[in-house]
N, C-alpha and C positions, 0 to 999 in steps of 0.2 A: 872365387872358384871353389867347388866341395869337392874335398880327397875324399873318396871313398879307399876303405881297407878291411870290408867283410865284416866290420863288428857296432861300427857307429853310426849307419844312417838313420835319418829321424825323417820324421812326415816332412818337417817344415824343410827339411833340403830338398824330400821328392818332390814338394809341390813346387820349390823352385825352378826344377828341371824339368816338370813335364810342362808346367805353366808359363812360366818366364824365359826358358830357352839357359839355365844357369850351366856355365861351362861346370865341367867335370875331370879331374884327374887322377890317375891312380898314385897312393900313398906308397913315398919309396920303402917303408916298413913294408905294404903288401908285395911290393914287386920283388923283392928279396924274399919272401915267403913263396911267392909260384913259380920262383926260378929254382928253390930247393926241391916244389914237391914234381917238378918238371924235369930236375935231374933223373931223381929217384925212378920216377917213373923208365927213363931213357933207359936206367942202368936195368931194369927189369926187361926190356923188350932186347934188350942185347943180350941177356941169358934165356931167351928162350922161354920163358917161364910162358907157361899160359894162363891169363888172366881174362877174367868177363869184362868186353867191353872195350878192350885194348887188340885180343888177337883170338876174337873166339864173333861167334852170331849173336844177336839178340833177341832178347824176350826167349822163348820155345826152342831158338836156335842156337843156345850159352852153348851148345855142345861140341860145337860146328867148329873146329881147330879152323885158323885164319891163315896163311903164310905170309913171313913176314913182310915177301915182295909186293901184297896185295893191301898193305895197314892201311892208307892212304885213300885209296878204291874203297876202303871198305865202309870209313866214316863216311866218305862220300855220298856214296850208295843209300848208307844210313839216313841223312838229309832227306837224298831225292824222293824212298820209298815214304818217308813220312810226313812230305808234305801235303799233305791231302784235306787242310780243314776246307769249310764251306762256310755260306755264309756273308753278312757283309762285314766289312774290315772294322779290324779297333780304329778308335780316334788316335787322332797323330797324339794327345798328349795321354793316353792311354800304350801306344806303342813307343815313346819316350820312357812313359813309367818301365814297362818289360825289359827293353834294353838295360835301363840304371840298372835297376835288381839282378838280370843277368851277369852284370860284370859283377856287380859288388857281389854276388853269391862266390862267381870264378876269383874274385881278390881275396878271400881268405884263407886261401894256399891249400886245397885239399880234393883237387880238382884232377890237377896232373896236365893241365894247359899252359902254352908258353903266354909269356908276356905279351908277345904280339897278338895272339886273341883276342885279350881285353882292352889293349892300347885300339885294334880295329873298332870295335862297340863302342869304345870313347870317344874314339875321330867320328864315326858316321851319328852321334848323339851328339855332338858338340857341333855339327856342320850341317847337322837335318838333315842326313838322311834316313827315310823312316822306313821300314820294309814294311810291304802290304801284308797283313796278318789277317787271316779271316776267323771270323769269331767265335765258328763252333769248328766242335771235332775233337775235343779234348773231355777224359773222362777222370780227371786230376789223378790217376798212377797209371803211369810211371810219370809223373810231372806232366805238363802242356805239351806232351809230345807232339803234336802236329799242330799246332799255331807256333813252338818254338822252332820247328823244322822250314817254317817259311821264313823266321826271322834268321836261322840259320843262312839258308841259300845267299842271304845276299852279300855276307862274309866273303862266301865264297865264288863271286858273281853271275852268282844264278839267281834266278826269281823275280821278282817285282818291288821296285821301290818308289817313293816319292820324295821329290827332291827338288824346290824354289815351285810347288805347286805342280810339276809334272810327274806322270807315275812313266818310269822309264825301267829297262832292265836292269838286276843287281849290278853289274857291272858297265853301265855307262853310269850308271849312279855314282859310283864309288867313282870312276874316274874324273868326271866332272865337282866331285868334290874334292877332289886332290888325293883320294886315298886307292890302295893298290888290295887283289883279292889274297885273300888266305888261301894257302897250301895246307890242308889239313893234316895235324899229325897227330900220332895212336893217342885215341878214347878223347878227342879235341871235337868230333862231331857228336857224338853220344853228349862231352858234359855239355855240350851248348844248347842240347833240348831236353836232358832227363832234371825237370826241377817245375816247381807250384810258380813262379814268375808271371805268369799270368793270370791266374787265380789272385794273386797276393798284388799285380800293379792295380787291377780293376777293384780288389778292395779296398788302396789305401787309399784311393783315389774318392771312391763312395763313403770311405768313412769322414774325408775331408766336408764333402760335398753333405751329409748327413748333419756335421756337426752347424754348419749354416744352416740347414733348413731349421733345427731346432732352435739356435739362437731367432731365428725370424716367426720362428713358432710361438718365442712368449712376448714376442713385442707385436703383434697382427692377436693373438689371444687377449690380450691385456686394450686393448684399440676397442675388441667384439665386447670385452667385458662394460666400457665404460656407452658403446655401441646399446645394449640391451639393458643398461642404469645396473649392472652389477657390482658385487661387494668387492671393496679391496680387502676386505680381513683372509681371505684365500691365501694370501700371501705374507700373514701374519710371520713372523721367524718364530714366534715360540711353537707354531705349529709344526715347522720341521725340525724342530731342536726337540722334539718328541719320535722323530724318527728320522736318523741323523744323516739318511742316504746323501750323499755329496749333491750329486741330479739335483733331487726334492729342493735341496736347500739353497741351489745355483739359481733357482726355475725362479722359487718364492723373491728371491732378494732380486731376482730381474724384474717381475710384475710387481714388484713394490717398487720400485724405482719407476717406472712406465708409468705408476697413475698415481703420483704422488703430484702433489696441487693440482691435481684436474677439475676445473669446476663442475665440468661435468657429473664426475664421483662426488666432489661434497651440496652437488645441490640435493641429494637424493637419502643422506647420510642419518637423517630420521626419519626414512621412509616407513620404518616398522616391515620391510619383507624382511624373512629369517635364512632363507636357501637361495643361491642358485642354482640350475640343476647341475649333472655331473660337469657336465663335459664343460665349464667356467669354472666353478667349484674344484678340482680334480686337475685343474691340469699343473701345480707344482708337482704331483705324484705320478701323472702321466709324463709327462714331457720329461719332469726329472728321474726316470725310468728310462726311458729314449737315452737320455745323457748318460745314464749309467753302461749302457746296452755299447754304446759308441768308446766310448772311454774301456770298457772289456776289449774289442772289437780291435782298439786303436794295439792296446798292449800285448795283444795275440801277435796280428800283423807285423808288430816292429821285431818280434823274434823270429819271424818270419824270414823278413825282409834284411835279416842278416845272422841268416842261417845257409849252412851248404844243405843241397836239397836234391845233388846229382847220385849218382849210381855208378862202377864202386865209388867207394871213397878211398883216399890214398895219404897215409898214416904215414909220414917220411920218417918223421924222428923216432918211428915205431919202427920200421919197416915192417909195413903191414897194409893189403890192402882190402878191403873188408864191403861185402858185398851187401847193403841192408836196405832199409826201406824210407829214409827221410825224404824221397821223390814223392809218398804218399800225401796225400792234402787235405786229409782226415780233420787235423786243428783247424785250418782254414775254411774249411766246407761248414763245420760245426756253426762258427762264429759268424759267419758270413751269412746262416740262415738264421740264426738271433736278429741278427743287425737287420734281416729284410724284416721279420717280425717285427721288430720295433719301431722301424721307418713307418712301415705299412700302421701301426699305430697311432704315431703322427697324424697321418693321414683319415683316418678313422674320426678321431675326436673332435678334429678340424672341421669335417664337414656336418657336424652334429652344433657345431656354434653356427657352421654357417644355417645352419635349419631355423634351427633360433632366432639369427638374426632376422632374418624371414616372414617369421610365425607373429603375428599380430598380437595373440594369445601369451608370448614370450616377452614381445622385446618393445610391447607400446606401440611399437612403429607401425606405419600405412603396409599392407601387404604387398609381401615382397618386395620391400625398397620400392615402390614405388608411387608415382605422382597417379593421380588419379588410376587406382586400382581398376579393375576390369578392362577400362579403355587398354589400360597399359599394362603387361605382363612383368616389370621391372624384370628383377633378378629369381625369376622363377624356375626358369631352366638350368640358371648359372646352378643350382642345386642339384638338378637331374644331373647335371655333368659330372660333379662331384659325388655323387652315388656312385655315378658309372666308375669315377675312376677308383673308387673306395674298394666296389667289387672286384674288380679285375685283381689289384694290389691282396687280395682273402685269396685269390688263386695263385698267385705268382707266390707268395709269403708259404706256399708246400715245402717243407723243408726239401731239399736235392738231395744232402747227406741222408736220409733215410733208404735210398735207394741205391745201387750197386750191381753192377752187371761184368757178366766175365768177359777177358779180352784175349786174347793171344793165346789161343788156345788152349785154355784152364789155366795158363804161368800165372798168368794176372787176374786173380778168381776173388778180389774184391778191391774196389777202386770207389775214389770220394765223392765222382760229381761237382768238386769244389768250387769248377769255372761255371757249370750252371748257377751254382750259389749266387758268382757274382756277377754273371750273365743280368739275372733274374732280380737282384739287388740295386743295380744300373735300371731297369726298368720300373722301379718300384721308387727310386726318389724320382724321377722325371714324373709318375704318378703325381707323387705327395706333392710336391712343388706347386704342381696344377693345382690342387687340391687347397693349398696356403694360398695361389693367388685368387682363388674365386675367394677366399676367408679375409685377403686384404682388400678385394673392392668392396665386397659386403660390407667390413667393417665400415671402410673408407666412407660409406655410402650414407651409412647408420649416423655416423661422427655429425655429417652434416648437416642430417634431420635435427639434431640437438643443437644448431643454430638459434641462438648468437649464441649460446655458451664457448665455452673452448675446451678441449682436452689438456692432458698433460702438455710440456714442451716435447717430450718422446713421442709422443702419439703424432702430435702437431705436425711434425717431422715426417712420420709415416704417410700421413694424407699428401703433406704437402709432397714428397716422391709418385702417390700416383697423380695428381692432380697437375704438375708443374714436370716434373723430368720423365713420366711415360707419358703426360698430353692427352688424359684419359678426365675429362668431366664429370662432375656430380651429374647420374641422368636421369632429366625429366619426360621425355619420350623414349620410347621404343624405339633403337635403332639395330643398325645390321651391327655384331659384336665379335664378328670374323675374327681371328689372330689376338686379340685383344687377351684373354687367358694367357698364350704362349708367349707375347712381351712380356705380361710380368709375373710368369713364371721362370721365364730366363734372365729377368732381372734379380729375381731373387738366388737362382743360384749362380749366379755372378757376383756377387755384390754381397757385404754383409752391414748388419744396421748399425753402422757406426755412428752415432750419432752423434754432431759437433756440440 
């Protein structure tokens, strides 16, 4: 079970919980922190004080005095008016991630929410219930206001949720899981939607997913290399010990390990060629770039992902409660259009080996992987595809943060786009992926032409995964290739090449 307490969660817990289903508890350290700053707060609505967010309106309306008979109504209210995203729904482990980051933001005491809040979001994430969240509508400040407003509602059993596969109302959700709705009390519906939790689950979720695709990047790269008779000296180590990026130097010592005894590689080894072209040559610096890109990405995110991020904040041990702006998703919008640049690079270089592999003129091979050229078009198209998806991935890779539009009537007169970021960043590895698996049938494809030799035992490995566990052929005719892409691209971002 992983106690969250606002300060310690790491990827590899989140991937537990949104992946695995890994129960969650709140830390009796944090629950003694929100029970203080929940007093504090109490003893403020009991004097009257008027505060933004507890007994006043929001955004344009901070001016709007609340009575204190209507607190209750008013967070209410707050929910309902801001549930308005569109769009189709996050993934259930995508709205797992939201939920974790929700509570672990509200566990580190500065929220001004009771216990019972967070203990809710832990029962309905520990017992699947997942509220339907729609995917757009959020312009990351004041936080995911209207996709957290729909994760809201179901607290309070209102809205839509899914639960053992049925999508049912918040409220028979919550009761057929055994859990009862929240009674909202002062600034408990505000902190449960003013915060980047959705921008920040669907990143850390992409940087997981990003860090596979690169690992499958240099073993499907190292496969094309020995595919097209290229050099292993690319991956020489004194070449990155001449430029000591951690990436560069991760990338080199994985494709040196890939085609180390490959016969293939040393039937070719006084060949007298001098070059490969870039995109063989280039990819410990490409791909170990990617890694750099991911590795920034990751360390952004984890201060993210346990940081308070709601609107006010409430300063117990200060008494103070202090109205500012870390709702904004400025850091996370930034990183998150790095990270698509960089994926989308992946991407890029990938289909330039698969060209390669291809090209007659390159790689020795019969044109296009194939058995009697002309009759048969082999992998000529599989190429067109990976153009297509190369281009699409140069449009989507716009950065979002560049862009900024006012909301709430001049209050909120610049905001991050951060959920597009990672909207647009989800779209761009399901690209790249594609993009890796037309690169592993290519390779796959190439490996076998250089029959009888063999490749490394790495390599070996890789063939034998599409040839044996997707049921995918060396092809010597022209068949229909329907679906064939999308298994093993979903193979790959399933699975990583562990290799026994």
């Amino acid at each position: 079970m992983i106690s969250i307490n606002g300060n310690s969660l790491n990827i590899d817990d989140f991937i537990k919980v949104i992946y695995d289903n890994e129960q969650v508890k709140l830390s009796p350290e944090a629950r003694k922190n929100v029970k203080k700053c929940n007093d504090y707060l109490n003893s403020i609505v009991e004097k009257g004080e008027t505060v933004y967010g507890i007994n006043t309106g929001f955004g344009k309306l901070a001016g709007v005095r609340i009575d204190d008979s209507k607190l209750e109504e008013l967070q209410e209210n707050l929910l309902l008016s801001h549930a308005v995203g569109v769009g189709e729904p996050l993934s259930e482990e995508e709205t797992r991630g939201v939920i974790l980051l929700r509570a672990n933001c509200l566990a580190k005491g500065y929220s001004g929410v009771r216990e019972q809040v967070i203990d809710t979001l832990i029962g309905m994430l520990n017992a699947g219930v997942h509220p339907v969240i729609p995917s757009r509508g959020s312009v990351g400040a004041s936080g995911d206001l209207a996709p957290l407003a729909h994760l809201a509602l179901v607290l309070i059993g209102r809205g839509k949720a899914k639960y053992k596969n049925r999508t049912l109302n918040g409220a028979t959700a919550l009761k057929k899981a055994g859990l009862k709705p929240l009674k909202l009390g002062p600034k408990e519906g505000l902190a449960l939607i003013n915060g980047t939790q959705v921008m920040t689950a669907l990143g850390l979720k992409s940087i997981y997913l990003a860090s596979r695709l690169v690992e499958w990047a240099d073993l499907i790269g190292a496969a094309g290399t020995d595919g097209i008779l290229g050099s292993a000296t690319i991956a020489y180590t004194g070449v990155s010990d001449l430029r000591p990026y951690r990436g560069q130097r991760e990338t080199a010592r994985n494709i040196s390990r890939y085609l180390k005894n490959s016969e293939i590689n040393l039937s070719h080894r006084n060949c007298g060629k001098v070059q490969d072209n870039y995109s063989f040559r280039c990819m410990p610096q490409v791909h170990g770039a990617v890694r750099n890109a991911v590795d920034y990405a990751l360390n952004t995110l984890t201060v993210e992902a346990n940081s308070v991020t709601d609107n006010p904040l409430i300063f117990a041990g200060s008494d103070k409660v202090i109205s500012a702006g870390n709702f904004h998703g400025e850091p996370v919008a930034l990183v998150l259009d790095y990270l698509s640049m960089a994926v989308a690079e992946l991407g890029n270089i990938s289909e330039r080996r698969v060209a390669a592999l291809l090209d007659p003129n390159l790689s020795g091979l019969p044109p296009f992987l194939a058995l009697e050229s002309g009759l048969n078009s082999g992998f000529m198209i599989f190429q067109v595809t990976a153009a297509a998806l190369v281009s699409e991935n140069k449009v989507l890779a716009h950065p979002s943060s560049v862009d900024s539009i006012p909301t709430s009537a001049n209050q909120e007169d610049h905001v991050s786009m951060g959920t597009t970021s990672a909207l647009k960043l989800g779209n761009i590895l399901i690209n790249t992926s594609r993009v890796l698996a037309i690169e592993m049938l290519s390779a796959a494809q190439a490996i076998d032409f250089r029959r009888p030799m063999k490749s490394s035992n790495y390599i070996e490995w890789m063939v034998s995964r599409v040839r044996e566990e997707l049921n995918i052929p060396f092809i010597k005719h022209d068949q229909e290739f329907t679906n064939v892409i999308d298994e093993v691209s979903d193979y790959i971002l399933e699975t990583s090449p562990e290799i026994k």
